[in-house]
N, C-alpha and C positions, 0 to 999 in steps of 0.2 A: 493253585496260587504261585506254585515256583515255577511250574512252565509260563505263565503269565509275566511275572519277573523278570523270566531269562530271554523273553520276547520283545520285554523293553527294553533289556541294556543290549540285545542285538541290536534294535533300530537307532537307540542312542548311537550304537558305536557306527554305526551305518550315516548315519545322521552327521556327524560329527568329525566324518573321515570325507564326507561329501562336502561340508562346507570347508576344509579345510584345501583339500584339492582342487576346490571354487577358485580357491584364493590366490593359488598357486598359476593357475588357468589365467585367471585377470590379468597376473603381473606378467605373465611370459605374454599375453595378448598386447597390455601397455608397451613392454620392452620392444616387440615386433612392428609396431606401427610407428613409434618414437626412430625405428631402424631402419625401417623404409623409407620413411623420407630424408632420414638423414643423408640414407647411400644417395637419393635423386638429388641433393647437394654437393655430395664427393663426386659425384659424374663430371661435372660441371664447376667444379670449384679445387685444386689443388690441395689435399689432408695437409702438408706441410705448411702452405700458406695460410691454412685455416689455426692452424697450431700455436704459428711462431711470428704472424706478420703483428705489428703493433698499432694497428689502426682499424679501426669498426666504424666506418663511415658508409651503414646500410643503401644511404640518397647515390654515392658514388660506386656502389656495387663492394666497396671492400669487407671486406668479414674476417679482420683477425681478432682472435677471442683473447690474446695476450695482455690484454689491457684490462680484460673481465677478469682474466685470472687472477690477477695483478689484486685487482679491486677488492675481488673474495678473500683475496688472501691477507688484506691489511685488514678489512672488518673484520674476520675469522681471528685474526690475530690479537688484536686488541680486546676480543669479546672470548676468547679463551685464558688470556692474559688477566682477566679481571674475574672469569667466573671459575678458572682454578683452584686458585687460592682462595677464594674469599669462600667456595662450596667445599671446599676443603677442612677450613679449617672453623666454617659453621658445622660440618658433620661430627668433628673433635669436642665442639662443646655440648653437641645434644647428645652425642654417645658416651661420653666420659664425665662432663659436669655439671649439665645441665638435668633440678630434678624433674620430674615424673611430670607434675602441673605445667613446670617452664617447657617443659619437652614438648608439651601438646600445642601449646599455644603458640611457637615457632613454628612448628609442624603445618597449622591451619596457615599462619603468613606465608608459609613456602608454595601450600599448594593454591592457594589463592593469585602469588605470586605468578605460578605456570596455568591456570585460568583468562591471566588477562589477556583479552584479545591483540594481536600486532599493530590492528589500526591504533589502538587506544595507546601504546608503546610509539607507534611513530608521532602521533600528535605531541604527547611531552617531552619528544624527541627536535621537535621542530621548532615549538613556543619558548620553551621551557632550557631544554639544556643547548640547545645550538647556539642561543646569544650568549650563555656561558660560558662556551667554549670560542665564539668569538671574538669577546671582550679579554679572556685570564690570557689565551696566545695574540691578540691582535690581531684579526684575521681579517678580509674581506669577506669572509662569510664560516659560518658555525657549519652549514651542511658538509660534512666531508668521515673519513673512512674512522677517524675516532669516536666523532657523535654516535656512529650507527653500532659501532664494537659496543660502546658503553651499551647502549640500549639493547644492545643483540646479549649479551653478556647476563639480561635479567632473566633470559627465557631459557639459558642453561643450565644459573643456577640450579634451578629445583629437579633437576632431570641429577645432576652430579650431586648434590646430597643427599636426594631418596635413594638412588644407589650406593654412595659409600655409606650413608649409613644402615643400611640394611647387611654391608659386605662385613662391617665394624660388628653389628649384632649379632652377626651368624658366629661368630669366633667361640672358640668356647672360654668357659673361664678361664682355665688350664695357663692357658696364654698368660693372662693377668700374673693371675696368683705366684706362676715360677719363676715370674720378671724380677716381680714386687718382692719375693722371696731371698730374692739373688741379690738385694740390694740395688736393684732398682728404683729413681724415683718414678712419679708416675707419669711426668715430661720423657725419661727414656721409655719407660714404657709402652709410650703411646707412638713414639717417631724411629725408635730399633725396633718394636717388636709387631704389635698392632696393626700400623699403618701397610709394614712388608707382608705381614702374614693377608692382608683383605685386600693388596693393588689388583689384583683381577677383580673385583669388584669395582673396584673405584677406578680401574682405567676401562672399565666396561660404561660406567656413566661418564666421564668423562667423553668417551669417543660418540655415543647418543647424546654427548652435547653439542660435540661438532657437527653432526647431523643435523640436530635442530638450528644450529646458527647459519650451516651452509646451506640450507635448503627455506629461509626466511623469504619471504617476499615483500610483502607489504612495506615492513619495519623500512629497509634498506632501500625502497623506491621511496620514501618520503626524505629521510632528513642523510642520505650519502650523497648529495649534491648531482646526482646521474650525472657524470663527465665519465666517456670512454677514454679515457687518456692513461700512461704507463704512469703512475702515482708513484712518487718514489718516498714518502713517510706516511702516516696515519693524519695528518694535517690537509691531507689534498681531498679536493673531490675523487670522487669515484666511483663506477658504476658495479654492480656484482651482475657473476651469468645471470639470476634468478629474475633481477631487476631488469634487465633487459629483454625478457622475454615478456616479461608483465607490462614493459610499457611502448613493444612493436607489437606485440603479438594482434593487436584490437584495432589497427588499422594495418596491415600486411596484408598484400596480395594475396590470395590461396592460388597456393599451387607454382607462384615465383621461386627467383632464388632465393629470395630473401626468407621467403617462409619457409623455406627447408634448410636454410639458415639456422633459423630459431629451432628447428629439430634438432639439429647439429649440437647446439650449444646446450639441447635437454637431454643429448644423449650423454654428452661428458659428466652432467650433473647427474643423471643415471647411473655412471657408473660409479663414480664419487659418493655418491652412496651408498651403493650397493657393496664397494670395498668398505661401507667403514661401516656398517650392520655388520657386513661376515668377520671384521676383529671384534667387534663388540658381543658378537655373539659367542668368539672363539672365549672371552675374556670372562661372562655372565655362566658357562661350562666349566670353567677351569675354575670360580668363584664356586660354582655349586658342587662340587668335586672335594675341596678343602672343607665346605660347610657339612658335607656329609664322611666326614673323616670320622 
């Protein structure tokens, strides 16, 4: 019976160290093929002009990403802007004063919240808040780089308060009780002591919220107006990398410049995530580290 046993947690571990090296296989295979074609666009296309030129006018052969960057970086901005604080400081009330019942019942709207599909997020992104946001600023049109943050901002949420508050519960009492002790109320409590003691946690979902909002597709092809132009507020149209690949990629030549193009601009978003997995993974370490104190 125990040699039997010990045959199964060998093959589990066998098992389990196999699909794990699967996984690892995949992504260096993805990253390689993403790399290849990108180099058959560097051949042929100047790295600095690809970098720093201000215009993406695929029909006339230009391809600078600068204006994509630009794009990502007011949606990204606005939709961190909004689901900061607000996942912040919904994690304060379900870890500190929210009771047991209210707790659960927040808990199901948050994860329901990161359930809904991005099509279903760009649709009331488009009906719904874009003539909103046309009408309060006066616009010619609602589609542009704040519609899409607001809406990009919903699918962060729940990614930054499942984490801070999981960072918030790992704390031990100790924390609490020598705050409260010391004449603490339980507002300093919570923003001297708690909050610093768990930001490796909470800056570990926060930076998988970046993630999630930089790497959005759908959301941001629907209601950020697609203009590759250098957007200079969150009021302008604007195109992100992500959205520009999803809306050449389905009619580009195979094997043009153009579509080694679109490599180019999945390699930078590649790497763009891949730096912000390795803080967030440096930060969910260093949260598991304090939790096991």
């Amino acid at each position: 019976m125990l040699k039997i046993r010990h045959l199964k947690d060998i093959f589990m571990k066998r098992l389990l160290s196999s699909i794990g090296i699967f996984n690892i296989i995949i992504v260096i295979l993805i990253f390689l093929f993403i790399l290849t074609n990108s180099l058959s666009f560097f051949k042929e296309y100047p790295v600095s002009k690809f970098l720093f030129s201000s215009e993406w006018i695929s029909l006339s052969g230009k391809y600078g990403i600068l204006p994509l960057l630009v794009g990502s970086f007011w949606v990204t901005l606005v939709a961190l802007g909004i689901s900061v604080p607000v996942g912040i400081i919904t994690t304060i009330y379900l870890s500190e004063y929210a009771s047991k019942k209210r707790k659960k019942f927040f808990k199901i709207i948050i994860e329901t919240m990161s359930a809904l599909p991005s099509v279903v997020l760009g649709y009331l992104g488009l009906y719904l808040l874009s003539n909103f946001i046309k009408d309060i600023f006066n616009l010619n049109s609602g589609l542009n780089a704040l519609t899409g943050g607001i809406m990009l901002s919903f699918m962060a949420i729940p990614t930054i308060v499942s984490l801070s508050d999981d960072a918030l519960n790992a704390l031990d009492s100790s924390y609490r009780e020598a705050s409260l002790s010391l004449g603490a109320n339980k507002l300093e409590t919570i923003f001297k002591i708690l909050l610093p003691a768990a930001f490796p946690g909470i800056f570990a979902g926060i930076m998988l919220g970046f993630g999630r909002i930089i790497g959005e597709t759908m959301t941001v092809l629907m209601i950020t107006g697609n203009s590759p132009i250098m957007a200079t507020s969150p009021l302008s149209s604007v195109r992100t990398l992500t959205a520009t690949i999803a809306s050449e990629m389905g009619e580009v030549v195979q094997g043009s410049q153009h579509y080694h193009a679109l490599f180019a601009i999945a390699l930078v978003l590649f790497i763009i995530s891949f730096i912000t997995n390795s803080i967030a993974d440096k930060y969910i370490r260093k949260s598991r580290k304090i939790m096991n104190k």
